[in-house]
LUMKE-784985 format. One record per atom (N, C-alpha, C, O): residue in three letters; x, y, z. Coordinates in steps of 0.2 Angstrom, whole numbers, padded with zeros to 4 digits, always signed. Example, Ala and Ser with C-alpha at 12.3 -4.5 7.8 and 13.67 -1.06 7.14 Angstrom:
BEGIN
ALA+0066-0028+0039 ALA+0062-0022+0039 ALA+0066-0016+0039 ALA+0071-0017+0042 SER+0064-0011+0035 SER+0068-0005+0036 SER+0064+0000+0039 SER+0067+0006+0040 
This chain:
BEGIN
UNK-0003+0130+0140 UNK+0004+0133+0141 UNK+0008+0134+0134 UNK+0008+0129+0130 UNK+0010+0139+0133 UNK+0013+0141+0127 UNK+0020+0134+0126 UNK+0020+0130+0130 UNK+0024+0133+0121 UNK+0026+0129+0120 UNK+0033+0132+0121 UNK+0038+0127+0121 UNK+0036+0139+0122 UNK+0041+0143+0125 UNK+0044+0145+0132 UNK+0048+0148+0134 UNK+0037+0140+0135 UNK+0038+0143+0141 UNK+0038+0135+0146 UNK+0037+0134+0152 UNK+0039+0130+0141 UNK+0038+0124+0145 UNK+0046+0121+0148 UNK+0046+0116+0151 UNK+0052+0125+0146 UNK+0059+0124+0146 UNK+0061+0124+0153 UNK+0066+0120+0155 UNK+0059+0127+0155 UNK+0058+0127+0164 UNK+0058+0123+0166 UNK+0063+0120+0168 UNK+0051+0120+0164 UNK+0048+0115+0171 UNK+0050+0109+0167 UNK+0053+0104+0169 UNK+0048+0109+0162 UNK+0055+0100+0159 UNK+0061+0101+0160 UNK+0064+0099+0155 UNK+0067+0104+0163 UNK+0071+0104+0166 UNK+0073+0101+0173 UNK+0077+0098+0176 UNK+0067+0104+0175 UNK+0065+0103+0184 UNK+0062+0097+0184 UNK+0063+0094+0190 UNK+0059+0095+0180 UNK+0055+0088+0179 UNK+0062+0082+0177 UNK+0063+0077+0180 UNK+0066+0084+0171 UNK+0072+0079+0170 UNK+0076+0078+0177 UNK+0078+0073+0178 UNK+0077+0083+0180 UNK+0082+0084+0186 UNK+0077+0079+0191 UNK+0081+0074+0193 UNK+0072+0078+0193 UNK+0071+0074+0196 UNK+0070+0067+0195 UNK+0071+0062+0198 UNK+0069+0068+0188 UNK+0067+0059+0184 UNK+0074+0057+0188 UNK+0073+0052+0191 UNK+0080+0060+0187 UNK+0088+0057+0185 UNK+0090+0054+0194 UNK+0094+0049+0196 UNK+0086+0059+0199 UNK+0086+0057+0205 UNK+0082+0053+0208 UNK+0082+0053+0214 UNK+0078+0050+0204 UNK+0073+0046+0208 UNK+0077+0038+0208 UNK+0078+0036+0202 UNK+0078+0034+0215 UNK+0077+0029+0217 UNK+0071+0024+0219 UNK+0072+0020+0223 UNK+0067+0024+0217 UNK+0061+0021+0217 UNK+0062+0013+0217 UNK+0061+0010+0222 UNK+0065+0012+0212 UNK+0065+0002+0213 UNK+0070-0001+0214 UNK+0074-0003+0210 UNK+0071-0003+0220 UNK+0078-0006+0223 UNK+0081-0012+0216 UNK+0087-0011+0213 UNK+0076-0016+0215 UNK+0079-0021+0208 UNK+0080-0019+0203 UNK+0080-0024+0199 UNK+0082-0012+0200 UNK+0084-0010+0194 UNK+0091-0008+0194 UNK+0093-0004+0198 UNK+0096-0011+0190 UNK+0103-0010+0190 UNK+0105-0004+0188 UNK+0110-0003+0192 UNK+0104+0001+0185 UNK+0107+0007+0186 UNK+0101+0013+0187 UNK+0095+0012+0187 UNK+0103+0020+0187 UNK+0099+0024+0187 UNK+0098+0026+0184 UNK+0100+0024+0178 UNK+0093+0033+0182 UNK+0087+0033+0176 UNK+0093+0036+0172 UNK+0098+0040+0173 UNK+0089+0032+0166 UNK+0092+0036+0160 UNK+0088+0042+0157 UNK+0081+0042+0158 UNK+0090+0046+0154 UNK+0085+0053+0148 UNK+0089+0056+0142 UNK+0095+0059+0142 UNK+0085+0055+0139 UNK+0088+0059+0133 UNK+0086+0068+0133 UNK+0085+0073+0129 UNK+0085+0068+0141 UNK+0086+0077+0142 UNK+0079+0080+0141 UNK+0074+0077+0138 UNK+0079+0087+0143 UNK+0073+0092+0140 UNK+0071+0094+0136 UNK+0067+0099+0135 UNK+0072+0089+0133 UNK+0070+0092+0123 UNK+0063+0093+0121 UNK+0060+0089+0119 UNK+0061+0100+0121 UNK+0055+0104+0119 UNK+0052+0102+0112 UNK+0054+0104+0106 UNK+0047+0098+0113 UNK+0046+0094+0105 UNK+0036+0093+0106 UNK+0032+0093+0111 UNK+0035+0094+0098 UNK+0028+0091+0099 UNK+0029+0084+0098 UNK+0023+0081+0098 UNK+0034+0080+0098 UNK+0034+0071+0094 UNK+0038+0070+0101 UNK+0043+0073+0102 UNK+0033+0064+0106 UNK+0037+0060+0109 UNK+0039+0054+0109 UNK+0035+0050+0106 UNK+0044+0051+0109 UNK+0047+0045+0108 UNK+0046+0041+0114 UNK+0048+0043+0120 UNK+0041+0035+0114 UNK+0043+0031+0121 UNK+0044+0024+0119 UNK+0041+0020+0116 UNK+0052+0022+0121 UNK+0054+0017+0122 UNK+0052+0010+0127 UNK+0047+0012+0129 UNK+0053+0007+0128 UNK+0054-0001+0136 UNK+0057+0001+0140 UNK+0054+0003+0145 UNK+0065+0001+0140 UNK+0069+0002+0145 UNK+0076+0003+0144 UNK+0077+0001+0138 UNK+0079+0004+0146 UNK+0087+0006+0145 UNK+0092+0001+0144 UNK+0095+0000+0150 UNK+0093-0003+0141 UNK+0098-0011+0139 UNK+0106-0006+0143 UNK+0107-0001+0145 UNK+0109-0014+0142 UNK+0115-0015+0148 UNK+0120-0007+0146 UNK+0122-0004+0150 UNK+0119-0007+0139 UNK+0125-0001+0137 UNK+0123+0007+0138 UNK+0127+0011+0138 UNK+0115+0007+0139 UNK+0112+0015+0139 UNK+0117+0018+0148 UNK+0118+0024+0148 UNK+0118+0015+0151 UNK+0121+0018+0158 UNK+0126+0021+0157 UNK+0126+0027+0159 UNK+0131+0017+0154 UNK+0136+0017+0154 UNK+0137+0025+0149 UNK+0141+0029+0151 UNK+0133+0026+0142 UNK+0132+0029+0138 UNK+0129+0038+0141 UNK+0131+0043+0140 UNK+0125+0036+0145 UNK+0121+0041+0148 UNK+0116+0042+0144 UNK+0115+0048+0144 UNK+0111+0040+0138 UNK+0107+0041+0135 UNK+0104+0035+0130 UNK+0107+0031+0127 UNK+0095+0037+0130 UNK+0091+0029+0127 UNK+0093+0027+0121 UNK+0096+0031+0118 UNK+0093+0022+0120 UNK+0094+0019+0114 UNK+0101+0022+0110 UNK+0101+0025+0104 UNK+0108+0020+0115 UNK+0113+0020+0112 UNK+0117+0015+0109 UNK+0123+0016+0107 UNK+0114+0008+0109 UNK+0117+0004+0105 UNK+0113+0001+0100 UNK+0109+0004+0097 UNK+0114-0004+0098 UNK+0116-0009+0091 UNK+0105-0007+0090 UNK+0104-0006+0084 UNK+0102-0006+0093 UNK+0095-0006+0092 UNK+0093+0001+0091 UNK+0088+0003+0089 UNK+0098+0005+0095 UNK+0096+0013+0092 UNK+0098+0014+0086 UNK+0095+0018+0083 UNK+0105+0011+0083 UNK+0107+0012+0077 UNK+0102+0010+0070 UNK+0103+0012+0064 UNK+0096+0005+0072 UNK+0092+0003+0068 UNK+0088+0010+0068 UNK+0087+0013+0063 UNK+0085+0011+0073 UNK+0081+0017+0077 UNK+0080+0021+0073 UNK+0074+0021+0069 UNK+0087+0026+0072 UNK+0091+0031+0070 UNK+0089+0029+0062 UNK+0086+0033+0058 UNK+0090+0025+0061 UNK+0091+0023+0052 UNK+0085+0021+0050 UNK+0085+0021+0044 UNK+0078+0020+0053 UNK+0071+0020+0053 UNK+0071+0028+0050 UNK+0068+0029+0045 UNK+0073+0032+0054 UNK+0071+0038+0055 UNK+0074+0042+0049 UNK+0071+0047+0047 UNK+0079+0040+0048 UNK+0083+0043+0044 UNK+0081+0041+0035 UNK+0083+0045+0030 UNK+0079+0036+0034 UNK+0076+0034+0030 UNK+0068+0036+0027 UNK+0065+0037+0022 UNK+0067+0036+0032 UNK+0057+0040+0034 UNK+0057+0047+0033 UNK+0054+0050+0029 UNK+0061+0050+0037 UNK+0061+0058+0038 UNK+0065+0062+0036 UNK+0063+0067+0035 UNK+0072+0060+0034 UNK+0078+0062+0032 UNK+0082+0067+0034 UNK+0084+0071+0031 UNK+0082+0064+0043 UNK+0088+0065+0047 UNK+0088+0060+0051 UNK+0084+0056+0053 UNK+0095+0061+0052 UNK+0096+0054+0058 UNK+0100+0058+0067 UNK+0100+0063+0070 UNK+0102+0053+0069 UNK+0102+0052+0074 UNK+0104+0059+0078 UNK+0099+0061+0080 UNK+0108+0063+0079 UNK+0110+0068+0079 UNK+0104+0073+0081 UNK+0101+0075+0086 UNK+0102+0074+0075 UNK+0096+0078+0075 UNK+0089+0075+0077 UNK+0085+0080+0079 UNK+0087+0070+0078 UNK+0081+0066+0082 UNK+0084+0070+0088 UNK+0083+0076+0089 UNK+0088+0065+0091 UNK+0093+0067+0098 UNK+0089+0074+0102 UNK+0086+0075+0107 UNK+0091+0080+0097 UNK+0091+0087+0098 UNK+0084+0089+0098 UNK+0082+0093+0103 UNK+0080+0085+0093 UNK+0073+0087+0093 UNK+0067+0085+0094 UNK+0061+0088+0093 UNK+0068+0077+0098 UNK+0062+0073+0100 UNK+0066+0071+0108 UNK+0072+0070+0110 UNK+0056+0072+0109 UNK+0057+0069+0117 UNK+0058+0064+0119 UNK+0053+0060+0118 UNK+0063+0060+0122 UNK+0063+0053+0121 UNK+0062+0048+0129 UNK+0067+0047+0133 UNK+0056+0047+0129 UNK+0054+0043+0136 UNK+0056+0036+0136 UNK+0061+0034+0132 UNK+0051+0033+0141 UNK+0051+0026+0142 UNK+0048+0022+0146 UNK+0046+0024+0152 UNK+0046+0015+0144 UNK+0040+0016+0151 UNK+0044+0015+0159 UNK+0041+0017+0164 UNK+0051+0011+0158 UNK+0053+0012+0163 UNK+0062+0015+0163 UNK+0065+0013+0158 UNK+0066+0019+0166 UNK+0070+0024+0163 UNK+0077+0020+0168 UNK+0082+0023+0169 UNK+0074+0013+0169 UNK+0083+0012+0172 UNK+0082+0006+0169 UNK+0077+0004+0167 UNK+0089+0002+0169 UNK+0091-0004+0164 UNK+0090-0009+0171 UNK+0094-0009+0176 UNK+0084-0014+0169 UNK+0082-0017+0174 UNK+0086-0024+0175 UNK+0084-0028+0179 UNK+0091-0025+0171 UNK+0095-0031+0173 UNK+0093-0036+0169 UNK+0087-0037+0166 UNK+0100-0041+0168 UNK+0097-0048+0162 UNK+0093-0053+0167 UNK+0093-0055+0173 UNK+0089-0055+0162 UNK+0085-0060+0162 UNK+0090-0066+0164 UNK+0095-0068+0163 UNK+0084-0066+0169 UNK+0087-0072+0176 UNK+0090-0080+0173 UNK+0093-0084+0176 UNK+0088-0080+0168 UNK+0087-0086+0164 UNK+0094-0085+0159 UNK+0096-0089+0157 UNK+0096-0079+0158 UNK+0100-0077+0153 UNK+0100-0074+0145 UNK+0104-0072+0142 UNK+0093-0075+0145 UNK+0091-0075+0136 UNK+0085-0065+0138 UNK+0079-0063+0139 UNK+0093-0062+0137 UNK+0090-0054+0132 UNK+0088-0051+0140 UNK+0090-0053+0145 UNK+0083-0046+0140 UNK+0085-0042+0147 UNK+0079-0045+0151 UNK+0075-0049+0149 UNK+0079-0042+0158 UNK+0071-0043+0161 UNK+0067-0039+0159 UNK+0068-0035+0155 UNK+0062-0041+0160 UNK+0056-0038+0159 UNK+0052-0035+0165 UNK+0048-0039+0169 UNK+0054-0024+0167 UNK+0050-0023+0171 UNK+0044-0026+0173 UNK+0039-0027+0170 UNK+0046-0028+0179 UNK+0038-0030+0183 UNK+0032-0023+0184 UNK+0033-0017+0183 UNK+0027-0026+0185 UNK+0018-0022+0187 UNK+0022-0017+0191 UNK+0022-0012+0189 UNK+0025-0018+0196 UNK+0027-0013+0201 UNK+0032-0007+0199 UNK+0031-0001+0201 UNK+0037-0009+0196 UNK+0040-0005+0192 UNK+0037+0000+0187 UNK+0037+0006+0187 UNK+0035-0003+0183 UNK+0030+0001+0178 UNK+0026+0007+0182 UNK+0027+0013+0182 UNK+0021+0001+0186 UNK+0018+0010+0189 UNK+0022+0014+0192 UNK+0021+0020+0193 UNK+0027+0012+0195 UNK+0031+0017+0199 UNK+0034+0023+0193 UNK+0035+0029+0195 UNK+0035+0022+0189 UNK+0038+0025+0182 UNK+0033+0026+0178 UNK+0035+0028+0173 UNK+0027+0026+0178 UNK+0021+0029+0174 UNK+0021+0038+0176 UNK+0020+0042+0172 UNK+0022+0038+0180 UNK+0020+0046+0181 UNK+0023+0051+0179 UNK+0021+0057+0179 UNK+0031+0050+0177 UNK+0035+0053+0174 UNK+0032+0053+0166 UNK+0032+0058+0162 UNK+0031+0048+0165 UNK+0028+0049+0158 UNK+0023+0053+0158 UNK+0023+0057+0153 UNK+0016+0052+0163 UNK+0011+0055+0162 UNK+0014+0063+0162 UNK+0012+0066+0157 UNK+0019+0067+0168 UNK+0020+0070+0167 UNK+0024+0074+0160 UNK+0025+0080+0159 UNK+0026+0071+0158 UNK+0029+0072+0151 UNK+0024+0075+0146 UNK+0024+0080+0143 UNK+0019+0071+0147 UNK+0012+0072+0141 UNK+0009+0078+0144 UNK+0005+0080+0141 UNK+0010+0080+0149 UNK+0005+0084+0152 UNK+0010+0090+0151 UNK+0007+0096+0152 UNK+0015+0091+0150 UNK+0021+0096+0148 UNK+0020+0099+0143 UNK+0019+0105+0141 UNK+0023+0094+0138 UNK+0024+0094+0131 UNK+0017+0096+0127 UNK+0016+0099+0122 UNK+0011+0091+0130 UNK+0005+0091+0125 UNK+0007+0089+0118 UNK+0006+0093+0114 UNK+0011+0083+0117 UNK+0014+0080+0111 UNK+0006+0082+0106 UNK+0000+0083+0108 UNK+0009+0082+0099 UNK+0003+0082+0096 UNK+0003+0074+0091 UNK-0001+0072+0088 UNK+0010+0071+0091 UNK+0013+0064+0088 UNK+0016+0059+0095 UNK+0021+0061+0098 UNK+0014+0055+0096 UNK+0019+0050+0101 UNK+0019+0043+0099 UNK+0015+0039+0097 UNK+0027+0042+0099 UNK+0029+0035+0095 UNK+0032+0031+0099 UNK+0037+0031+0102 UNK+0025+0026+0101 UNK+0028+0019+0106 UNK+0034+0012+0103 UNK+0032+0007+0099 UNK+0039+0012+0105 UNK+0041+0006+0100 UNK+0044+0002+0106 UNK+0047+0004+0111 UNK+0039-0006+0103 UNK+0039-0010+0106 UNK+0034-0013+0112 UNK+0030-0009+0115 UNK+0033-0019+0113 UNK+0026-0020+0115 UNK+0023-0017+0122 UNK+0018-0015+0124 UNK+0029-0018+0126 UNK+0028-0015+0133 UNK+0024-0006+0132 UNK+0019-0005+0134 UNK+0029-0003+0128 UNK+0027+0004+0127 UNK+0020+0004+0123 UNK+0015+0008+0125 UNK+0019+0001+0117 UNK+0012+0000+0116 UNK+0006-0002+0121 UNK+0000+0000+0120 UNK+0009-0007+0126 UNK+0004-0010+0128 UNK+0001-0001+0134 UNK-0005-0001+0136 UNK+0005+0002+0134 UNK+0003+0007+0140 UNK-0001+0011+0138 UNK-0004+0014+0143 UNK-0003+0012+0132 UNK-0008+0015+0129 UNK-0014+0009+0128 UNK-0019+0009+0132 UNK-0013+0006+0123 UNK-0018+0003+0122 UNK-0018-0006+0127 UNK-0020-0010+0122 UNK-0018-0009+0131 UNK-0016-0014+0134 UNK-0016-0017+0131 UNK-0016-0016+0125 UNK-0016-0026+0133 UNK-0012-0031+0129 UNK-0017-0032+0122 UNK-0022-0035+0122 UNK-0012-0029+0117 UNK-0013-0031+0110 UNK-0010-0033+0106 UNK-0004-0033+0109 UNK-0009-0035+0102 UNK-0004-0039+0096 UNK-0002-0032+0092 UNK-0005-0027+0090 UNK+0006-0033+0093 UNK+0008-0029+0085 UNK+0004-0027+0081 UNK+0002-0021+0081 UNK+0001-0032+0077 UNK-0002-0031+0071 UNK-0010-0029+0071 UNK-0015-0028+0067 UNK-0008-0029+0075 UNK-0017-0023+0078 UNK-0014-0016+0079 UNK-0019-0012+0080 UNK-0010-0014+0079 UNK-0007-0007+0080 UNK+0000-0004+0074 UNK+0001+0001+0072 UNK+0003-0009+0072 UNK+0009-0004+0070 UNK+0004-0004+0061 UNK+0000-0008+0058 UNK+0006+0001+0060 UNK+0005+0003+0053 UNK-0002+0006+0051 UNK-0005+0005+0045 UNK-0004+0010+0056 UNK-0007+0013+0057 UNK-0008+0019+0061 UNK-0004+0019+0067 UNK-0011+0025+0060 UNK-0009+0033+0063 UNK-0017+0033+0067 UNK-0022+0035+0064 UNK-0017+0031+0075 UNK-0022+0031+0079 UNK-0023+0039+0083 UNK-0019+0042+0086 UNK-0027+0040+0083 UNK-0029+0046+0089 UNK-0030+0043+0095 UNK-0032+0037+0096 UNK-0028+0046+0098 UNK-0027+0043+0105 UNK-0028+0049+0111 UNK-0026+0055+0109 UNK-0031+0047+0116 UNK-0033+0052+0122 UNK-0031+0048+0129 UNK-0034+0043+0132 UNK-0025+0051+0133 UNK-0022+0050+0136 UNK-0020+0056+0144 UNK-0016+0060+0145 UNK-0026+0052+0149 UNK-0027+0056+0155 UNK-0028+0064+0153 UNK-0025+0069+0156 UNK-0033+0065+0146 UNK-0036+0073+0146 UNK-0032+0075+0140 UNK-0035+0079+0136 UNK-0026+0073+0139 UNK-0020+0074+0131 UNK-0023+0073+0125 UNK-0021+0068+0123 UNK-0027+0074+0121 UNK-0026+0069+0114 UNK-0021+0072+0111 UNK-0018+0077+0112 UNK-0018+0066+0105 UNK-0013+0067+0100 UNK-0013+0059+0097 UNK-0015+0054+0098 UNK-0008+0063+0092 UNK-0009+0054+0088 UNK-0006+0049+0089 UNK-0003+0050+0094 UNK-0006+0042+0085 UNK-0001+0037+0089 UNK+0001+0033+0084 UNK-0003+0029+0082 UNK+0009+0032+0080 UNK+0010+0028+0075 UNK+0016+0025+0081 UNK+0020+0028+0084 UNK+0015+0019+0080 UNK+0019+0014+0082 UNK+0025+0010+0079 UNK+0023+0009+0073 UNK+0029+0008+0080 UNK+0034+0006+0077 UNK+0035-0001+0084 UNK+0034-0001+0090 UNK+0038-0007+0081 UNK+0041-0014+0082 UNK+0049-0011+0085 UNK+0052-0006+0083 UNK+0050-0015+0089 UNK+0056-0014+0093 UNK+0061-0019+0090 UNK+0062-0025+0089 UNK+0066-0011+0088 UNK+0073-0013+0083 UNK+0080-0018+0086 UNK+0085-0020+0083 UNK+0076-0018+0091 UNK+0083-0026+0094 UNK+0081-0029+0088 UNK+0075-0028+0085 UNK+0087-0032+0087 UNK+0090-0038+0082 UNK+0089-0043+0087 UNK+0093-0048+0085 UNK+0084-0045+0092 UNK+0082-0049+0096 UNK+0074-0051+0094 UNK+0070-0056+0095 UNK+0072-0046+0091 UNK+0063-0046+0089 UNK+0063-0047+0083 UNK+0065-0043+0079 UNK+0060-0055+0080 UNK+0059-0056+0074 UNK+0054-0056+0071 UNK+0052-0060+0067 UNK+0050-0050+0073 UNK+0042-0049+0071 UNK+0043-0043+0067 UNK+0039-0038+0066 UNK+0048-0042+0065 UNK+0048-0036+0058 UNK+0052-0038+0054 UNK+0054-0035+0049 UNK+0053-0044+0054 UNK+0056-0048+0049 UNK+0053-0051+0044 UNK+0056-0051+0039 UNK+0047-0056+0045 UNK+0042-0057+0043 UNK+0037-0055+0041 UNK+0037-0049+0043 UNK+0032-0056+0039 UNK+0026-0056+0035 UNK+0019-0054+0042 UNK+0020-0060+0045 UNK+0016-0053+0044 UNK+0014-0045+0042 UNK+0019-0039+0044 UNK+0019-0033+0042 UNK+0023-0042+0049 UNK+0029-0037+0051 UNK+0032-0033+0047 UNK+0033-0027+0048 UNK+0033-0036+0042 UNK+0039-0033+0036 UNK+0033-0027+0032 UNK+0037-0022+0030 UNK+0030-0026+0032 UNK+0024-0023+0028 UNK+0021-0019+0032 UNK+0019-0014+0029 UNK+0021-0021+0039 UNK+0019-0015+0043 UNK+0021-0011+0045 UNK+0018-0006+0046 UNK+0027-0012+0047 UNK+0034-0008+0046 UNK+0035-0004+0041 UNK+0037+0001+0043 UNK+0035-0005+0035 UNK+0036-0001+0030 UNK+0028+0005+0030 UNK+0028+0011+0028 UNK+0024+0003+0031 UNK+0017+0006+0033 UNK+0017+0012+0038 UNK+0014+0017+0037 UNK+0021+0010+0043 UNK+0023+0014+0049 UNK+0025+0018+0047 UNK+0022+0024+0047 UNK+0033+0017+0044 UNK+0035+0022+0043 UNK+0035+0028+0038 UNK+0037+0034+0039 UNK+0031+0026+0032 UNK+0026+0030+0027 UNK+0023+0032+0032 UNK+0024+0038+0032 UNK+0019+0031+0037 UNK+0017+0038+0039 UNK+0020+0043+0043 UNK+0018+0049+0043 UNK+0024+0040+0046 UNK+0031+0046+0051 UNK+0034+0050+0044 UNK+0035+0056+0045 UNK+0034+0049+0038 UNK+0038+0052+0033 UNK+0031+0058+0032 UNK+0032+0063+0030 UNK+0026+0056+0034 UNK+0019+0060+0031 UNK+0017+0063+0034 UNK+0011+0064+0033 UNK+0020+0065+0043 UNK+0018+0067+0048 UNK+0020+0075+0049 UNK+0026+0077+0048 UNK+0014+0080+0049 UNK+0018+0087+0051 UNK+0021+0088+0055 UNK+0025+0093+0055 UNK+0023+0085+0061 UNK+0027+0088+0065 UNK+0033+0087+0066 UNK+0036+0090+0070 UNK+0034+0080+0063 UNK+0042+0075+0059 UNK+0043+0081+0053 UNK+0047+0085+0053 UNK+0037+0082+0048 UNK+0040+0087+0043 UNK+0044+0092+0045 UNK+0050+0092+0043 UNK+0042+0097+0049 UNK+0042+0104+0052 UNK+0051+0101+0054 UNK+0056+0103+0051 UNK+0052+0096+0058 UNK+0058+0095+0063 UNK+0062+0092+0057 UNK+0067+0091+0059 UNK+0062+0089+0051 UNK+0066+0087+0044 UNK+0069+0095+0042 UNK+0074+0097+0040 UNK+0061+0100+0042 UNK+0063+0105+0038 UNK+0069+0109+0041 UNK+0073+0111+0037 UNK+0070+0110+0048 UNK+0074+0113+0053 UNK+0081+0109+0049 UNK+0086+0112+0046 UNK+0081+0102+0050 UNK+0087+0101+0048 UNK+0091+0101+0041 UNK+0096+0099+0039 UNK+0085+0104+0037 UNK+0088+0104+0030 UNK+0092+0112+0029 UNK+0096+0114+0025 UNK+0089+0115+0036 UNK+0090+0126+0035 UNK+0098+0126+0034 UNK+0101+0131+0033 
């Protein structure tokens, strides 16, 4: 599928992510950051307390680190990602605080699959030729349960239900996650990002923003 003519059906596919009711335990409904016609997907965790209210992912205090990864790496920030990267997740509604109180829940097995399919179809739209997991959940969806520091800082090929494209990972920018603050984190992180900065199709979408 030509990449001019996929605006259609990611439209018709957003329209339904935004109406699907699937999991009675999830506090708001799906979040998206829209139809955005891109070779670079973004796939986040899940939607925190403030994306509802915002109507779009990573609209607070951990997008702004996000944004400033990006913006430092590639050299544009938020505005322009926004416009030019597809922005998933493995699950797209804000599943409510942690029962205990410390930071959000954490999608259950049930929810996850019930929201894997919008992703799957995502990849089978787009045919990303770059997909950026940040964070462990989103990591683990690709490759299952691994450590960070088996994945970030590094640019993997990856083949996903028939898809291939690459895969650089990044650490999740909550000021809750102290694994990028530290030693190997601090380093692979900066690793990560040297490669987003040396990515063609991050390049292509920097040059757009410089026209």
């Amino acid at each position: 599928m030509q990449r001019t003519t996929i605006s259609r059906p990611l439209q018709e596919h957003v329209r339904s992510l935004l109406a699907c009711r699937r999991c009675p335990k999830m506090k708001s409904a799906p979040i998206s950051g829209g139809p955005v016609v891109s070779e670079v997907l973004l796939v986040g965790q899940a939607p925190g307390v403030h994306e509802p209210e915002a109507g779009r992912p990573f609209a607070w205090t951990a997008g702004k680190t996000l944004f400033q990864w990006f913006d430092e790496a590639c050299g544009f920030g938020e505005e322009h990602f926004r416009s030019h990267i597809y922005m998933a997740a493995v699950c797209r509604c804000f599943p409510g605080k942690h029962p205990k109180g410390s930071g959000d829940r954490v999608p259950d097995d049930e929810e996850i699959a019930n929201c894997a399919p919008w992703l799957s179809a995502e990849i089978a739209l787009l045919r990303p030729k770059l997909v950026i997991p940040v964070g462990k959940l989103a990591i683990q969806q690709f490759f299952g349960k691994v450590g960070l520091s088996e994945i970030i800082g590094r640019r993997i090929p990856h083949v996903y239900e028939g898809v291939s494209f690459d895969i650089i990972a990044l650490p999740h920018p909550s000021g809750a996650s102290a694994w990028r603050w530290v030693e190997p984190g601090k380093t692979l992180l900066r690793q990560a990002l040297a490669l987003l900065s040396r990515d063609p199709s991050l390049k292509k979408i920097a040059a757009k923003f410089r026209e």
